[in-house]
C-alpha positions as CSV (number, residue, x, y, z in Angstrom):
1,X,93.5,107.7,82.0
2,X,95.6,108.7,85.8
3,X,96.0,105.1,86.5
4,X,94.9,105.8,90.7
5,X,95.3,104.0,93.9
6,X,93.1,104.8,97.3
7,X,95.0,104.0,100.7
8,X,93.1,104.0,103.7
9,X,94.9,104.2,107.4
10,X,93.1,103.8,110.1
11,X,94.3,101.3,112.8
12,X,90.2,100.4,113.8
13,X,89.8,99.8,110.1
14,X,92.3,97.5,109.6
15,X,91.1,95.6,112.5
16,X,87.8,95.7,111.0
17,X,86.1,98.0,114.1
18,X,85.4,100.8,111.5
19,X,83.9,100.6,108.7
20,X,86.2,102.6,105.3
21,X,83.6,105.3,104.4
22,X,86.4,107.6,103.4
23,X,87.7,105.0,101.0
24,X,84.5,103.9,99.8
25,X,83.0,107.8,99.2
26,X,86.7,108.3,97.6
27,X,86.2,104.8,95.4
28,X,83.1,106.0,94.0
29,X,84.1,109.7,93.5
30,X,87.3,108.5,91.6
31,X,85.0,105.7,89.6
32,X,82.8,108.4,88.6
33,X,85.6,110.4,87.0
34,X,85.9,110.4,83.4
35,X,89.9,111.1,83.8
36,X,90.9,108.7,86.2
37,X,90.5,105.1,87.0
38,X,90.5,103.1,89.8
39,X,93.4,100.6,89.8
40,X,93.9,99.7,94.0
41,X,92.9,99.8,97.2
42,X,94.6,99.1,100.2
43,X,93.7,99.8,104.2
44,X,96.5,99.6,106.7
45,X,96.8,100.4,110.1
46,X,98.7,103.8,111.0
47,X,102.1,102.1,110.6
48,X,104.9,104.5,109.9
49,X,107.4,101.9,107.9
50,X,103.9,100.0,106.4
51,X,103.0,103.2,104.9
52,X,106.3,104.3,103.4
53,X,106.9,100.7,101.8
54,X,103.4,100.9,100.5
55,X,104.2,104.3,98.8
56,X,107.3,103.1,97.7
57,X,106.0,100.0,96.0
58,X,103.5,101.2,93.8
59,X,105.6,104.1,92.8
60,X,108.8,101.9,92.0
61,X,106.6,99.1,90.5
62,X,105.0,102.0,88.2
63,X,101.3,100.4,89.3
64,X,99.4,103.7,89.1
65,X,99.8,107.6,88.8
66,X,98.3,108.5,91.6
67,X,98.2,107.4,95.3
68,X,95.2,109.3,97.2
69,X,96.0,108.6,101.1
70,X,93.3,109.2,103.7
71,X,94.2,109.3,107.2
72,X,96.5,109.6,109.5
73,X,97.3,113.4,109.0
74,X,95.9,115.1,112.3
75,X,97.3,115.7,115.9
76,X,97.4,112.2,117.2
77,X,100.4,110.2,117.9
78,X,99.4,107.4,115.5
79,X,99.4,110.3,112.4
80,X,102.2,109.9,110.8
81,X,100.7,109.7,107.1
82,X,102.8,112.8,105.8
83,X,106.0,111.9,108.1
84,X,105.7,108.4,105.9
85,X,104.7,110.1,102.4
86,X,107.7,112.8,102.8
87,X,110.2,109.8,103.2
88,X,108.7,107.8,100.6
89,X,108.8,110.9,98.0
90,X,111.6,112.7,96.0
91,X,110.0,115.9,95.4
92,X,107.8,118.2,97.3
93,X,104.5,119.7,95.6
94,X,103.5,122.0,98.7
95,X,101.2,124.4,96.5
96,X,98.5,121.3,96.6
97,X,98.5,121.0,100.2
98,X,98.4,124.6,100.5
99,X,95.6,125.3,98.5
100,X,93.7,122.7,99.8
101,X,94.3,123.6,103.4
102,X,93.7,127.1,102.2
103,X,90.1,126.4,100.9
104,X,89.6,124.2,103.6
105,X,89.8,126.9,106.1
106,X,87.0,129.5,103.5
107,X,84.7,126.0,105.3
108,X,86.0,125.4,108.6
109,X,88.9,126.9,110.5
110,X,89.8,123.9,111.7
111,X,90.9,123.2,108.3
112,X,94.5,124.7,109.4
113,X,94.6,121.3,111.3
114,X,95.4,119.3,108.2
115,X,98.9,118.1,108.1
116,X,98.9,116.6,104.6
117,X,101.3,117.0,102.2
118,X,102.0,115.7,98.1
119,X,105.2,114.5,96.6
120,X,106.0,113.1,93.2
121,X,108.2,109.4,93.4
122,X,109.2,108.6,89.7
123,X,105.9,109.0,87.7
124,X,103.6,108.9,90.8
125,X,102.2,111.8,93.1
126,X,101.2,111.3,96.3
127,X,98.6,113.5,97.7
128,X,97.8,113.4,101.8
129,X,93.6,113.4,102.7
130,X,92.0,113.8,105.7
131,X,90.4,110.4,107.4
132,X,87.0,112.1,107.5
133,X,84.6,111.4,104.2
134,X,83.6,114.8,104.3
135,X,87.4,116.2,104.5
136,X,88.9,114.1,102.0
137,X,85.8,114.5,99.4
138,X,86.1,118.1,99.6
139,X,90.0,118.1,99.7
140,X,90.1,116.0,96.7
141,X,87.4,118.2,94.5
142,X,89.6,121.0,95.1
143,X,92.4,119.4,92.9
144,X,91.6,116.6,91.1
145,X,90.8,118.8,87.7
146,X,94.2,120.4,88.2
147,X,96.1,117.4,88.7
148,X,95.6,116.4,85.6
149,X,97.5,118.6,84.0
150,X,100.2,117.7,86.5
151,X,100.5,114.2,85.7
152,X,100.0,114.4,82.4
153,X,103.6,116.7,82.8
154,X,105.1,114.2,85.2
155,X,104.0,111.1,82.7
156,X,105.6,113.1,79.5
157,X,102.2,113.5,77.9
158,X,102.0,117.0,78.0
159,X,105.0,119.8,77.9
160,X,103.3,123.3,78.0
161,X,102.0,124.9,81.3
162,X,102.1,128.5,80.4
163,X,98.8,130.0,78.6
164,X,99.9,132.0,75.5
165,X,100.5,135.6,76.2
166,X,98.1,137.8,73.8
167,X,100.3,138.5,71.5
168,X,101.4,135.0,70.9
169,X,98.1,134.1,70.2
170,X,97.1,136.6,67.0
């Protein structure tokens, strides 16, 4: 099971003017996945040093495998989700945000707009989600069946990525 954490940031939520649809939608999705289980859920207000000492704890602590963030990673001055997360990481995965920004755009352009980014800190990854239900459930079901294999690499408990060439295989 990819042990997971959900953190919400959204300054109105975190002073209770907004409800968390985004984390609730992401709760349920994540529930509903046979691979991964829901371990912790935080919401925090768009707070650049909150965010990285958030990051930091559950990673260092070893608390879960994954840390899905929603929020905070458009145009606006209080967005500083991936400024936060690329501090708080070690290592860079940008063909995640990529492809989700990529198949974002095949459903809106505006997709391009995303700054998120994902990062591995010890044995967690990090992955960046739009604030939006409807961006961060599609974001996330882009991935989440390939990040298995990911953390399953990270957490030692798998070791081969290639596919068997054809003659390998006979």
């Amino acid at each position: 099971m990819i042990r997971t954490a959900i953190i919400t940031l959204s300054d109105k939520g975190f002073k209770g003017e907004r409800e968390d649809l985004t984390g609730k939608v992401l709760r349920e999705y994540i529930e509903n996945h046979k691979e991964y289980k829901m371990e912790y859920y935080r919401l925090l207000p768009d707070d650049y040093n909150n965010i990285v000492r958030e990051l930091e704890f559950l990673a260092d602590n070893d608390m879960v495998d994954l840390v899905i963030t929603n929020g905070g990673t458009g145009f606006s001055k209080r967005d500083v989700t991936p400024e936060a997360t690329i501090i708080a990481m070690e290592r860079e995965v940008p063909g995640v945000a990529e492809y989700m920004r990529m198949k974002s755009m095949e459903i809106t352009p505006k997709g391009m707009l995303s700054r998120g980014v994902c990062g591995i800190r010890k044995n967690t990854v990090f992955l960046n989600l739009p604030g939006s239900p409807k961006g961060a459930m599609e974001n996330l079901s882009f991935v989440i069946d390939t990040l298995i294999h990911g953390i399953e690499i990270l957490k030692g408990e798998a070791s081969e990525c290639a596919e068997p060439m054809e003659e390998e295989k006979r």
